[in-house]
N, CA, C and O atoms as a CHARMM CRD file, in Angstrom:
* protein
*
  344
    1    1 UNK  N     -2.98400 -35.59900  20.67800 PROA 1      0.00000
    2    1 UNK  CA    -1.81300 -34.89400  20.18800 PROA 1      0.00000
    3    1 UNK  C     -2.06700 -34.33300  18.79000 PROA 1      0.00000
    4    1 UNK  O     -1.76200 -33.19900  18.42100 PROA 1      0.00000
    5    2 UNK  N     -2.58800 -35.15900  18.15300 PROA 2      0.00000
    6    2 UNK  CA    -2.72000 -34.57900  16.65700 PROA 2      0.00000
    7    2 UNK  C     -3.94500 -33.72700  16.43600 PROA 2      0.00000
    8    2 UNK  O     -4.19000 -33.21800  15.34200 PROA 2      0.00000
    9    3 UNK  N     -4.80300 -33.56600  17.63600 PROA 3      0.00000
   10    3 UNK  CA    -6.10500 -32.70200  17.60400 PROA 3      0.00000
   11    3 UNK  C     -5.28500 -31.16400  18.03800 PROA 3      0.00000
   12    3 UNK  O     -5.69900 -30.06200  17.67900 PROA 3      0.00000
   13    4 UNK  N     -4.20200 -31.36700  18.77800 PROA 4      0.00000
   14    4 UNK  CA    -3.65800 -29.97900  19.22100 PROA 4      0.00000
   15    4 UNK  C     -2.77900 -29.21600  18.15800 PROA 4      0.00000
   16    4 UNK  O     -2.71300 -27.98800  18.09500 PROA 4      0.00000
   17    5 UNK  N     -2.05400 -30.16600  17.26200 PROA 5      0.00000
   18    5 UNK  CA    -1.43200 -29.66200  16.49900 PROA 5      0.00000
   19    5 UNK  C     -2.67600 -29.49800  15.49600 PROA 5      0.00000
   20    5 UNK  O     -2.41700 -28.42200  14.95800 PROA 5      0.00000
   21    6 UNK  N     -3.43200 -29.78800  15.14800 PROA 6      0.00000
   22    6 UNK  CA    -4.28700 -29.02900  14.21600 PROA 6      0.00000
   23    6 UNK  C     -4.87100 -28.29400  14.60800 PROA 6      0.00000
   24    6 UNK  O     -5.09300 -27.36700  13.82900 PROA 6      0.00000
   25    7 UNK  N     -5.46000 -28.19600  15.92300 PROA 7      0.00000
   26    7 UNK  CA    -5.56400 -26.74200  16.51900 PROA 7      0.00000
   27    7 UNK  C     -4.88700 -25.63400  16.35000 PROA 7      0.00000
   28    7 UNK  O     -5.37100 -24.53800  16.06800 PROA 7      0.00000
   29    8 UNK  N     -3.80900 -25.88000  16.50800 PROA 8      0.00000
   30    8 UNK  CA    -2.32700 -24.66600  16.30900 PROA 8      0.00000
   31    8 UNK  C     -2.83100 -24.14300  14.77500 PROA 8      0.00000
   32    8 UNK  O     -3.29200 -23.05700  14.42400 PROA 8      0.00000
   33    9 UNK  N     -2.53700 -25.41000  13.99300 PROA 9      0.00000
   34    9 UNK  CA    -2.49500 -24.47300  12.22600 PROA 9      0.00000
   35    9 UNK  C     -3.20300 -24.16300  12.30600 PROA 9      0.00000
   36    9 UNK  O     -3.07800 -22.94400  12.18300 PROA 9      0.00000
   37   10 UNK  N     -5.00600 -24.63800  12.61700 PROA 10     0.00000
   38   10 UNK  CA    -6.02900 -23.56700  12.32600 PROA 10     0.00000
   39   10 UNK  C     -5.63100 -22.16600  12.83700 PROA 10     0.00000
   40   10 UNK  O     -5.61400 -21.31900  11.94400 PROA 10     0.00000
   41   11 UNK  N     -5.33300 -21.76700  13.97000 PROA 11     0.00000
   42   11 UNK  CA    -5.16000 -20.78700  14.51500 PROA 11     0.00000
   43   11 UNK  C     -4.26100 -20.13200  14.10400 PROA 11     0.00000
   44   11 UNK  O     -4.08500 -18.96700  14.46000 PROA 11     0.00000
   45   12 UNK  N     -3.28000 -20.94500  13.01700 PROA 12     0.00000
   46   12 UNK  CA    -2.41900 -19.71800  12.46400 PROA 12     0.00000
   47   12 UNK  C     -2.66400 -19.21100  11.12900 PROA 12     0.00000
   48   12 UNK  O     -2.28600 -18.18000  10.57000 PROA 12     0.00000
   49   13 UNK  N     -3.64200 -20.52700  10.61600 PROA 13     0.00000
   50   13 UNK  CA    -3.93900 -20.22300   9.16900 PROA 13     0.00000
   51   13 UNK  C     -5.30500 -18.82000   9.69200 PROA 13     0.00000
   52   13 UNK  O     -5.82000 -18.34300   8.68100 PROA 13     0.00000
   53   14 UNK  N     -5.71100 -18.36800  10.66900 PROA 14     0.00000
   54   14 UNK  CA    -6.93100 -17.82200  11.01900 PROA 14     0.00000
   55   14 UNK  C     -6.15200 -16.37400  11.05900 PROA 14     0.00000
   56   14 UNK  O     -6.45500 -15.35400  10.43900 PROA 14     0.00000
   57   15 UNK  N     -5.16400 -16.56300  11.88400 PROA 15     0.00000
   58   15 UNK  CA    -4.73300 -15.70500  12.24600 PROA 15     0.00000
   59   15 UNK  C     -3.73900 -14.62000  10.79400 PROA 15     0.00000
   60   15 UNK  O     -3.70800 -13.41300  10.55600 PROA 15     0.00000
   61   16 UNK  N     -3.13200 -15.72600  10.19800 PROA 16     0.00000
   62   16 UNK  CA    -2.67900 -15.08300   8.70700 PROA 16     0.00000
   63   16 UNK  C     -3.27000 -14.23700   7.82200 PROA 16     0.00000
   64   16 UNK  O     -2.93200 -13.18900   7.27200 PROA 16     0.00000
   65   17 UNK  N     -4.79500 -15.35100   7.80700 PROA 17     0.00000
   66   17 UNK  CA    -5.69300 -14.25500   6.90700 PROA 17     0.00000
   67   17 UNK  C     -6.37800 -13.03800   7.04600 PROA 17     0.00000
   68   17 UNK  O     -6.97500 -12.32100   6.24400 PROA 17     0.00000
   69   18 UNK  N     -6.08000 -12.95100   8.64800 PROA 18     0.00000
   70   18 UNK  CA    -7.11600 -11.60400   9.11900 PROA 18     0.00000
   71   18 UNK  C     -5.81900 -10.47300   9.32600 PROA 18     0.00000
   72   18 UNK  O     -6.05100  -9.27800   9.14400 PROA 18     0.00000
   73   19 UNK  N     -4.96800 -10.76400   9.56900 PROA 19     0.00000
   74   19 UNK  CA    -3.55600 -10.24600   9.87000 PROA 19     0.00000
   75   19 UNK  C     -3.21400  -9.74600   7.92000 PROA 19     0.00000
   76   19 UNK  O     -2.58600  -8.71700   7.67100 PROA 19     0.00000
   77   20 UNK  N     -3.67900 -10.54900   6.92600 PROA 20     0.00000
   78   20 UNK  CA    -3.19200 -10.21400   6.09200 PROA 20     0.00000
   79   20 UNK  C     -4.11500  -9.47100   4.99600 PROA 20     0.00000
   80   20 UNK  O     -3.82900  -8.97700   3.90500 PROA 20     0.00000
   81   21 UNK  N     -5.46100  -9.59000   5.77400 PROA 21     0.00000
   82   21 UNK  CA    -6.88900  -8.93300   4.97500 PROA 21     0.00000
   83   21 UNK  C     -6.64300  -7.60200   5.20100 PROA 21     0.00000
   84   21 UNK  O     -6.81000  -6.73000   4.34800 PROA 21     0.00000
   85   22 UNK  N     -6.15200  -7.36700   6.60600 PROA 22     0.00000
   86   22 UNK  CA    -6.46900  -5.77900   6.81900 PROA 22     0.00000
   87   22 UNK  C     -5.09200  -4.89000   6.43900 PROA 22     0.00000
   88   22 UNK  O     -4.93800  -3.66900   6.39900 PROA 22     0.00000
   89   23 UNK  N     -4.23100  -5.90200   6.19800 PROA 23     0.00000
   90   23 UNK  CA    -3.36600  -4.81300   4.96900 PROA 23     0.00000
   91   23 UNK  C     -3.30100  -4.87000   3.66200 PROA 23     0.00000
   92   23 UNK  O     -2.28200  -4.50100   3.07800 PROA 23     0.00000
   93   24 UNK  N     -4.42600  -5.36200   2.97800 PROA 24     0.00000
   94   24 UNK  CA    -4.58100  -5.25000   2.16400 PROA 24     0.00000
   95   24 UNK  C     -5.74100  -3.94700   2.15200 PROA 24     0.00000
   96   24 UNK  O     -5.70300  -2.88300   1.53500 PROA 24     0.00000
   97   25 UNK  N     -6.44100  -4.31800   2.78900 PROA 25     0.00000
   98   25 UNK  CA    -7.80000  -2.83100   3.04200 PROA 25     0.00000
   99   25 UNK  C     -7.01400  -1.77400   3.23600 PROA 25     0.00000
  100   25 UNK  O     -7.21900  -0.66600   2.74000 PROA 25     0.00000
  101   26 UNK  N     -5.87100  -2.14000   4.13100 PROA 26     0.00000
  102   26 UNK  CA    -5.35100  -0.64700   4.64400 PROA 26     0.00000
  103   26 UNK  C     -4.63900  -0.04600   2.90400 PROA 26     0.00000
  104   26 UNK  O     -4.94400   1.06100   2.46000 PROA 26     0.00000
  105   27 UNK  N     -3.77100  -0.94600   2.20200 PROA 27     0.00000
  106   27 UNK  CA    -3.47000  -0.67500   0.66000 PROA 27     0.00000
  107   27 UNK  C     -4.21800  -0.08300  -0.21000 PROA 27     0.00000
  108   27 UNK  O     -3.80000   0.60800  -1.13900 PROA 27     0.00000
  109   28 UNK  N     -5.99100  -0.45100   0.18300 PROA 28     0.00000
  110   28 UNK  CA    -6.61500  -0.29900  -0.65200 PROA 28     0.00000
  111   28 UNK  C     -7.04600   1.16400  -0.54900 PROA 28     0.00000
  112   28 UNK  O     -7.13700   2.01800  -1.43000 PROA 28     0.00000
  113   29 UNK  N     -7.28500   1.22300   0.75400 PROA 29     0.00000
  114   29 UNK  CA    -7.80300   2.77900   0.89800 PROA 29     0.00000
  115   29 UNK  C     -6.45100   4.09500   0.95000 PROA 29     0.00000
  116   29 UNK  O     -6.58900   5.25600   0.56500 PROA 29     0.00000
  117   30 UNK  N     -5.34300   3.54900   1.46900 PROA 30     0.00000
  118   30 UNK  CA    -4.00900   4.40700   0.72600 PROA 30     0.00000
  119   30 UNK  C     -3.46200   4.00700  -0.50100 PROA 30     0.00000
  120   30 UNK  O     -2.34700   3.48600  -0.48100 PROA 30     0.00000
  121   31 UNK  N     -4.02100   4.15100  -1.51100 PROA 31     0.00000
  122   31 UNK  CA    -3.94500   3.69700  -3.06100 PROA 31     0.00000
  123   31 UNK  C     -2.57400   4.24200  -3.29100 PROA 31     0.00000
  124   31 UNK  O     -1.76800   3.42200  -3.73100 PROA 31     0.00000
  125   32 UNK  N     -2.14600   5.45000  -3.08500 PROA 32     0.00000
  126   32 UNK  CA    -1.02300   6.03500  -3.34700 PROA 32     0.00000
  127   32 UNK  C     -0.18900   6.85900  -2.67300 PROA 32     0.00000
  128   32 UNK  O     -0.60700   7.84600  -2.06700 PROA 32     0.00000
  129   33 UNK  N      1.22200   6.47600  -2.73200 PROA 33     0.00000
  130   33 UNK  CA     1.94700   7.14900  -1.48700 PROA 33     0.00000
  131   33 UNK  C      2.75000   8.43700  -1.90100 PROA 33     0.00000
  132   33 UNK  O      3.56400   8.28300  -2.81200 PROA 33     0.00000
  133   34 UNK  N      2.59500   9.95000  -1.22900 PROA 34     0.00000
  134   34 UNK  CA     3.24300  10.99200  -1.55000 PROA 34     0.00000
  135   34 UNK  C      4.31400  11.05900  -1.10900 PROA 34     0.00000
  136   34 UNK  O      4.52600  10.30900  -0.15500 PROA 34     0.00000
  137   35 UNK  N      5.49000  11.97800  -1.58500 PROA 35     0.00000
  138   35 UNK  CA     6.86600  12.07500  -0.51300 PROA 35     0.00000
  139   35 UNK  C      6.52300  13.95400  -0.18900 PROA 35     0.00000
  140   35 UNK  O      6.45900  14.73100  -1.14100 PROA 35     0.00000
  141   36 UNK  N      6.40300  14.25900   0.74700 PROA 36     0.00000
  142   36 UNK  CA     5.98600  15.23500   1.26300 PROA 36     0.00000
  143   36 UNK  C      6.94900  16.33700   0.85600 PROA 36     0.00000
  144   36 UNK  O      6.34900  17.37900   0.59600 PROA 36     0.00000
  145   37 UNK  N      8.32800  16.41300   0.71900 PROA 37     0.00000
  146   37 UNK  CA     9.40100  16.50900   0.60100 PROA 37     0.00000
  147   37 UNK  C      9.16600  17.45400  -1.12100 PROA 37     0.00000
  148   37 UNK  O      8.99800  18.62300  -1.46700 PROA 37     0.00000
  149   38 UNK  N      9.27800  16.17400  -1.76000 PROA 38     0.00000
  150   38 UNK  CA     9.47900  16.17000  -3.40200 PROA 38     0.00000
  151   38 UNK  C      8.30500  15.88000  -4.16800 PROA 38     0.00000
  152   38 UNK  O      8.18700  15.51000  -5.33600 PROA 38     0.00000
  153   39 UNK  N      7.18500  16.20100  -2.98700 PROA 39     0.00000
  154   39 UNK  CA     5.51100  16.62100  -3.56300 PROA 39     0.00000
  155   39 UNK  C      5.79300  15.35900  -5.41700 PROA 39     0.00000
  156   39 UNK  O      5.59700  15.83500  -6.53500 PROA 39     0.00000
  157   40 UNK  N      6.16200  14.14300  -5.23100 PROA 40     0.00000
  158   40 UNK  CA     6.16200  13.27900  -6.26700 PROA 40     0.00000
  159   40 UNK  C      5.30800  12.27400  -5.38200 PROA 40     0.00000
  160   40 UNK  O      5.49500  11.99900  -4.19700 PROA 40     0.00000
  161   41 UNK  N      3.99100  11.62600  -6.52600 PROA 41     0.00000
  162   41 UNK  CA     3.15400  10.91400  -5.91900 PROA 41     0.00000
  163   41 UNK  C      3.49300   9.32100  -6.41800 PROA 41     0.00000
  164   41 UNK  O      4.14200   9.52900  -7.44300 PROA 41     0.00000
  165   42 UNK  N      3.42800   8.20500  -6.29300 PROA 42     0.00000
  166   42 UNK  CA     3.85600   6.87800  -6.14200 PROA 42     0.00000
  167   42 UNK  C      2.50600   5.89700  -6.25900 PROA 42     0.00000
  168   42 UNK  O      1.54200   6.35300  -5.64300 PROA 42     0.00000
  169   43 UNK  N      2.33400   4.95000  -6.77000 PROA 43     0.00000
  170   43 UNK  CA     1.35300   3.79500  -6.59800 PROA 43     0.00000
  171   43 UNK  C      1.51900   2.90400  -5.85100 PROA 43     0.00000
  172   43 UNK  O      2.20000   1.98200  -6.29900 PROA 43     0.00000
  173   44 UNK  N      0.99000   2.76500  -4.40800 PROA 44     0.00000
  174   44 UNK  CA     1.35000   2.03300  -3.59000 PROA 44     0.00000
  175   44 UNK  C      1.35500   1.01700  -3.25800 PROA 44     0.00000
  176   44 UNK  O      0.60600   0.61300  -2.36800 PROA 44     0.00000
  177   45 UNK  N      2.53900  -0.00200  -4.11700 PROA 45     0.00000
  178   45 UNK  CA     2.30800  -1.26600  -4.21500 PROA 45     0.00000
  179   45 UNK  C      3.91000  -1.60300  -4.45000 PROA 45     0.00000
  180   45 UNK  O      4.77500  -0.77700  -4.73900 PROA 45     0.00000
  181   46 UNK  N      4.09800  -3.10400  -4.24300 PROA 46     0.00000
  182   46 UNK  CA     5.18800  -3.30000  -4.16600 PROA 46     0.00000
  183   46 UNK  C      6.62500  -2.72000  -3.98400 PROA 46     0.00000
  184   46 UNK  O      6.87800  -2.62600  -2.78300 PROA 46     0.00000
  185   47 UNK  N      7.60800  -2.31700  -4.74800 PROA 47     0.00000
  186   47 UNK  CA     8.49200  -1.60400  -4.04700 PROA 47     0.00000
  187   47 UNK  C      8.65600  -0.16800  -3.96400 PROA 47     0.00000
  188   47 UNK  O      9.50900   0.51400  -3.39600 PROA 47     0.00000
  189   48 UNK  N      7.36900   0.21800  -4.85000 PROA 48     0.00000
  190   48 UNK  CA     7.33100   1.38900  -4.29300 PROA 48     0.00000
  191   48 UNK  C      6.69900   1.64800  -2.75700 PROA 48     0.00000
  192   48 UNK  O      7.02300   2.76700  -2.35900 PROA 48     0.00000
  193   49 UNK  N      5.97000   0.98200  -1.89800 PROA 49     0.00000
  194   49 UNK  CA     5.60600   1.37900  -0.25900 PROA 49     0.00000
  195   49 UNK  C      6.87800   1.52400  -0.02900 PROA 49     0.00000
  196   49 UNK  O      6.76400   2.58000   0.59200 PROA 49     0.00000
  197   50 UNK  N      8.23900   1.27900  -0.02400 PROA 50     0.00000
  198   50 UNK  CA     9.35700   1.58400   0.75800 PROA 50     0.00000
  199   50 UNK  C     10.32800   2.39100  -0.04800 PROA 50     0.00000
  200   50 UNK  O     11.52500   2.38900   0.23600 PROA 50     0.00000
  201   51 UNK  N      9.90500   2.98800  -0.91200 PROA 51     0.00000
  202   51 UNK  CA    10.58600   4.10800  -1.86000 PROA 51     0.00000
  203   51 UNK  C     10.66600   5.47700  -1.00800 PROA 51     0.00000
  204   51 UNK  O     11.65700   6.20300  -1.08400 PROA 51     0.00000
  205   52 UNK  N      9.29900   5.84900  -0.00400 PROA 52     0.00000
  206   52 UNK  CA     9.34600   7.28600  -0.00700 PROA 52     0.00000
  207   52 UNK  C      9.85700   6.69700   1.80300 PROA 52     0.00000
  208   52 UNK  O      9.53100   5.60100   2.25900 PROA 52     0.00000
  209   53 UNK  N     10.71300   7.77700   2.57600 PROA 53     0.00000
  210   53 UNK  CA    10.83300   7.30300   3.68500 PROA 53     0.00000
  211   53 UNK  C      9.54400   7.11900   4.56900 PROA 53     0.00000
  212   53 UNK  O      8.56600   7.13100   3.82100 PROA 53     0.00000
  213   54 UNK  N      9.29400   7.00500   5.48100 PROA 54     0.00000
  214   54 UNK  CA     7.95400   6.84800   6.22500 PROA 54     0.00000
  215   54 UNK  C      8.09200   8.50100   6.55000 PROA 54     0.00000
  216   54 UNK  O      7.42800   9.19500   5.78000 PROA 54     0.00000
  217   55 UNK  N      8.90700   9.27600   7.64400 PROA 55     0.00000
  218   55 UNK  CA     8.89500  10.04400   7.63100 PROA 55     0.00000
  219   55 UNK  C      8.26700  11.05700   6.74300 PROA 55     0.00000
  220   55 UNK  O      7.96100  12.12000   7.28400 PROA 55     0.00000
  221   56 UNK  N      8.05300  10.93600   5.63800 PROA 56     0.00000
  222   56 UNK  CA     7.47200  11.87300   4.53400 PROA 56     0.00000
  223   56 UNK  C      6.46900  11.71000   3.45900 PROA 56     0.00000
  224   56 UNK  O      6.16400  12.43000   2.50800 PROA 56     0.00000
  225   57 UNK  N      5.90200  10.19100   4.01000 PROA 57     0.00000
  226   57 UNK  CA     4.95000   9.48500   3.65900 PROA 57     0.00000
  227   57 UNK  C      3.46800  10.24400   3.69300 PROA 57     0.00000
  228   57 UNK  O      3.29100  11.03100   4.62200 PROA 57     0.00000
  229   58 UNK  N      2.36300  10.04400   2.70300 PROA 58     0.00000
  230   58 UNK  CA     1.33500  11.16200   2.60100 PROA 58     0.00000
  231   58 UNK  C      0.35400   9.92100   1.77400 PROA 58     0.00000
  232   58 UNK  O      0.50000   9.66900   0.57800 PROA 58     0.00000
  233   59 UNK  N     -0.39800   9.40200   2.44400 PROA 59     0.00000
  234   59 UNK  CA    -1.39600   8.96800   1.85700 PROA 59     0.00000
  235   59 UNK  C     -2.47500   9.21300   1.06800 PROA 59     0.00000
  236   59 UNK  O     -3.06000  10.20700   1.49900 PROA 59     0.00000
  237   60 UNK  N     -3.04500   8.72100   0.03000 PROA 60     0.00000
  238   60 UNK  CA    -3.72400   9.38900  -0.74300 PROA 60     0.00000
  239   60 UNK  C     -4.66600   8.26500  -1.19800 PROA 60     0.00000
  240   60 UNK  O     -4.18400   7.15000  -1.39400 PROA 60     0.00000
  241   61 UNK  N     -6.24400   8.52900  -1.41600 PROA 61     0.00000
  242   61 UNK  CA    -6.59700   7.51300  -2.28400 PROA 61     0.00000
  243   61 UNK  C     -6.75700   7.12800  -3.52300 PROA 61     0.00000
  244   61 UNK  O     -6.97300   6.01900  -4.01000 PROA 61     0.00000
  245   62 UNK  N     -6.59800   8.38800  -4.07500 PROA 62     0.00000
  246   62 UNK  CA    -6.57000   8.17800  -6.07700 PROA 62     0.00000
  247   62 UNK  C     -4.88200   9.16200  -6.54700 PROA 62     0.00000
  248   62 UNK  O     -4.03500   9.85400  -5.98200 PROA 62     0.00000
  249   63 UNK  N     -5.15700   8.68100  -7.76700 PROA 63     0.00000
  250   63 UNK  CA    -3.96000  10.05200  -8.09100 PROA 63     0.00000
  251   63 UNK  C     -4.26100  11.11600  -7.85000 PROA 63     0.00000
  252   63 UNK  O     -3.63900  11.83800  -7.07100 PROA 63     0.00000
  253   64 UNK  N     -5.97100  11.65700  -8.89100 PROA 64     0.00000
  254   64 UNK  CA    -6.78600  13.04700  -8.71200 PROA 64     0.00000
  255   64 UNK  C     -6.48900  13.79500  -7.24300 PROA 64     0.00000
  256   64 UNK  O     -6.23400  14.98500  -7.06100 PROA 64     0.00000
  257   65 UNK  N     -6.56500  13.07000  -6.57300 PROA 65     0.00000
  258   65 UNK  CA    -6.92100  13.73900  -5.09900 PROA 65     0.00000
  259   65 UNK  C     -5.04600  14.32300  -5.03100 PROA 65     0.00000
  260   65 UNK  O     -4.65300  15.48900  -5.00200 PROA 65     0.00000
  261   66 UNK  N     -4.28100  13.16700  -5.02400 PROA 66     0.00000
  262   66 UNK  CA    -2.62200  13.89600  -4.92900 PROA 66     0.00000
  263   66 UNK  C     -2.63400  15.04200  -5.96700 PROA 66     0.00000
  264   66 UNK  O     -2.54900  16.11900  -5.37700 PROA 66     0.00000
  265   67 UNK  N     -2.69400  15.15500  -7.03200 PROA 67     0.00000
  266   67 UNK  CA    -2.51000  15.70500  -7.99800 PROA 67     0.00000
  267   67 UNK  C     -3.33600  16.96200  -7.58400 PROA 67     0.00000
  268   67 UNK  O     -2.65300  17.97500  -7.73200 PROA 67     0.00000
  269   68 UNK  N     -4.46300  17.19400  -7.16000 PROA 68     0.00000
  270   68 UNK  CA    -5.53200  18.55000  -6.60000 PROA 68     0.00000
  271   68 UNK  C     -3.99400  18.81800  -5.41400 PROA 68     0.00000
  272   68 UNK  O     -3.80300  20.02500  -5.26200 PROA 68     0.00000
  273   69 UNK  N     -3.56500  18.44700  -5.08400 PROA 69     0.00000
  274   69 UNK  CA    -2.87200  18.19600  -3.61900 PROA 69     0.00000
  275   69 UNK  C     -1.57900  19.37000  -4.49200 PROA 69     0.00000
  276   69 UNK  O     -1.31500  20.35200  -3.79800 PROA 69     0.00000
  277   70 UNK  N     -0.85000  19.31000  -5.83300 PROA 70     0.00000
  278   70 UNK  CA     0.21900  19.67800  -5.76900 PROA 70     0.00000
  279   70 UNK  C      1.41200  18.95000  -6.05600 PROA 70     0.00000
  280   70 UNK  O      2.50900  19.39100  -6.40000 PROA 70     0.00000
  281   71 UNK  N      0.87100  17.21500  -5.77600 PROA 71     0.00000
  282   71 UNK  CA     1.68600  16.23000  -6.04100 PROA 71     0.00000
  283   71 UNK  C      1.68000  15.75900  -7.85000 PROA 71     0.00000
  284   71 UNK  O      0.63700  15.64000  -8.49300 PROA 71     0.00000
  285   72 UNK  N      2.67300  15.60600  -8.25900 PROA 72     0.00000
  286   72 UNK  CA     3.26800  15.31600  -9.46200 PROA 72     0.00000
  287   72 UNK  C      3.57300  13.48300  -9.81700 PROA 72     0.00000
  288   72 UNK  O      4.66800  13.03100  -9.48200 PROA 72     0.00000
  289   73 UNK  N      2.72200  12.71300 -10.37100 PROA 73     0.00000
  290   73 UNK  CA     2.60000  11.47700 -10.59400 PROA 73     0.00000
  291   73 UNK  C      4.11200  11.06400 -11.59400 PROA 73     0.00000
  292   73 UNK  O      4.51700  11.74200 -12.53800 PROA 73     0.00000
  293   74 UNK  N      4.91000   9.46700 -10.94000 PROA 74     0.00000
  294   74 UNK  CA     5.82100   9.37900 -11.05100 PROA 74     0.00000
  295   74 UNK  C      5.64800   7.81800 -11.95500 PROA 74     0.00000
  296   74 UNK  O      4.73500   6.99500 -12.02500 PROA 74     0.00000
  297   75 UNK  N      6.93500   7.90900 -12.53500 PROA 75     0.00000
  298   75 UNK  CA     6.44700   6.45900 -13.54800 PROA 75     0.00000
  299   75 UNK  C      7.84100   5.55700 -12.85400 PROA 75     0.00000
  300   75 UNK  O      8.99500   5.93700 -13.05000 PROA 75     0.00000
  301   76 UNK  N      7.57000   4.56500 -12.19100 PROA 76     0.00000
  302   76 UNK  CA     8.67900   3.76200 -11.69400 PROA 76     0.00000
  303   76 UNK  C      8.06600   2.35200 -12.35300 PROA 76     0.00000
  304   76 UNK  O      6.92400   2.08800 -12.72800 PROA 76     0.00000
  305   77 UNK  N      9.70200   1.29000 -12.33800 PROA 77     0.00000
  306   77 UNK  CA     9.57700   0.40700 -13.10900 PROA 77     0.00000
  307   77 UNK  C      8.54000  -0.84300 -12.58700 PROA 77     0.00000
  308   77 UNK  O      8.68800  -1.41300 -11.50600 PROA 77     0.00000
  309   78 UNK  N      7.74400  -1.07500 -13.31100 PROA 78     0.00000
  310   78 UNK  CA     6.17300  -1.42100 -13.68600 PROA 78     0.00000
  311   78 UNK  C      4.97700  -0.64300 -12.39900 PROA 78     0.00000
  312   78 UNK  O      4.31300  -1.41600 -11.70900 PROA 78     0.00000
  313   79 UNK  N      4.86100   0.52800 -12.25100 PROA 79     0.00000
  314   79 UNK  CA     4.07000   1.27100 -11.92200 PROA 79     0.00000
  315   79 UNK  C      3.68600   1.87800 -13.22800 PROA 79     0.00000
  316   79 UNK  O      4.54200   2.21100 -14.04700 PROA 79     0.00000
  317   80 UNK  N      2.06100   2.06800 -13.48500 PROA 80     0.00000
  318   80 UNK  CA     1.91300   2.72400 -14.34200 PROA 80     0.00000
  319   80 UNK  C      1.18800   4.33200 -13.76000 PROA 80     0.00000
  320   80 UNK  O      1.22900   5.05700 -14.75400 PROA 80     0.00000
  321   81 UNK  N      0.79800   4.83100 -13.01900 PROA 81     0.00000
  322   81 UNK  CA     0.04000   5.47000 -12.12400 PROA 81     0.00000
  323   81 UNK  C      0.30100   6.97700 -13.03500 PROA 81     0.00000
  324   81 UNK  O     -0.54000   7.78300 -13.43500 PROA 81     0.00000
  325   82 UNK  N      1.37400   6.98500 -13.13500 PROA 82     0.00000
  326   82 UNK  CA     1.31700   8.49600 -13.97100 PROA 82     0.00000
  327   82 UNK  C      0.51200   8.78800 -14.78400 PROA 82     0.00000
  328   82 UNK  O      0.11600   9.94900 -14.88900 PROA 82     0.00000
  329   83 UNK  N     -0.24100   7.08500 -16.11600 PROA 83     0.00000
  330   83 UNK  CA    -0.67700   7.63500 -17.31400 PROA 83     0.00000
  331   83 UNK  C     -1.95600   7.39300 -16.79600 PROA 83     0.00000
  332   83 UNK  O     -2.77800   8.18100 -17.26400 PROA 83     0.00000
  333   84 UNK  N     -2.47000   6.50400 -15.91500 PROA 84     0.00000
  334   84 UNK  CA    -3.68300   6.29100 -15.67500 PROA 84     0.00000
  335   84 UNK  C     -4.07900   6.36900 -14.30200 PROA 84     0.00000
  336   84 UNK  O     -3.22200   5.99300 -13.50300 PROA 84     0.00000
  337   85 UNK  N     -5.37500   6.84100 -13.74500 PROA 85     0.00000
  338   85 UNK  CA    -5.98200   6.53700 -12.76500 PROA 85     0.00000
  339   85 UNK  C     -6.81800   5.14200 -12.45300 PROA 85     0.00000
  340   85 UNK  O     -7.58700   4.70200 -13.30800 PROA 85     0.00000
  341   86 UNK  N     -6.66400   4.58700 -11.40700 PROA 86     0.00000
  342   86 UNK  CA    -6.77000   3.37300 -11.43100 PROA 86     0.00000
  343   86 UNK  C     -8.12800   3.20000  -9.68500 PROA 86     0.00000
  344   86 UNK  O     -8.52400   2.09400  -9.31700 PROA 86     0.00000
């Protein structure tokens, strides 16, 4: 009994970290989120991922690249992305 229940957590602690590695990769390589809309570019991290709707969502991997794009870098509270490239 107690070999199965530690079976289980391994399998969920296994399952957490791979479930939670690849959104972090996926974060890493969409560094910054555009609103397609209001061409304003975002640092994609905490509450800004749910700032721009999905609908109008525009992935990007640096600012440079939004900014070549047309997109205009935005300063939200503790994002710094406007003054620096990161």
């Amino acid at each position: 009994m107690l070999a199965m229940k530690l079976q289980w957590i391994l399998c969920f602690v296994f399952a957490a970290a791979a479930f939670g590695c690849k959104d972090l990769k996926d974060q890493q390589l969409n560094a910054y989120v555009g609103d397609s809309q209001t061409k304003v570019v975002y640092k994609n991290v905490g509450k800004n991922t749910t700032i721009v709707p999905e609908s109008r969502r525009v992935f990007f991997k640096s600012q440079s690249e939004a900014t070549d794009q047309g997109y205009t870098p935005n300063n939200v509270a503790g994002d710094t992305s406007g003054s620096s490239e990161e």
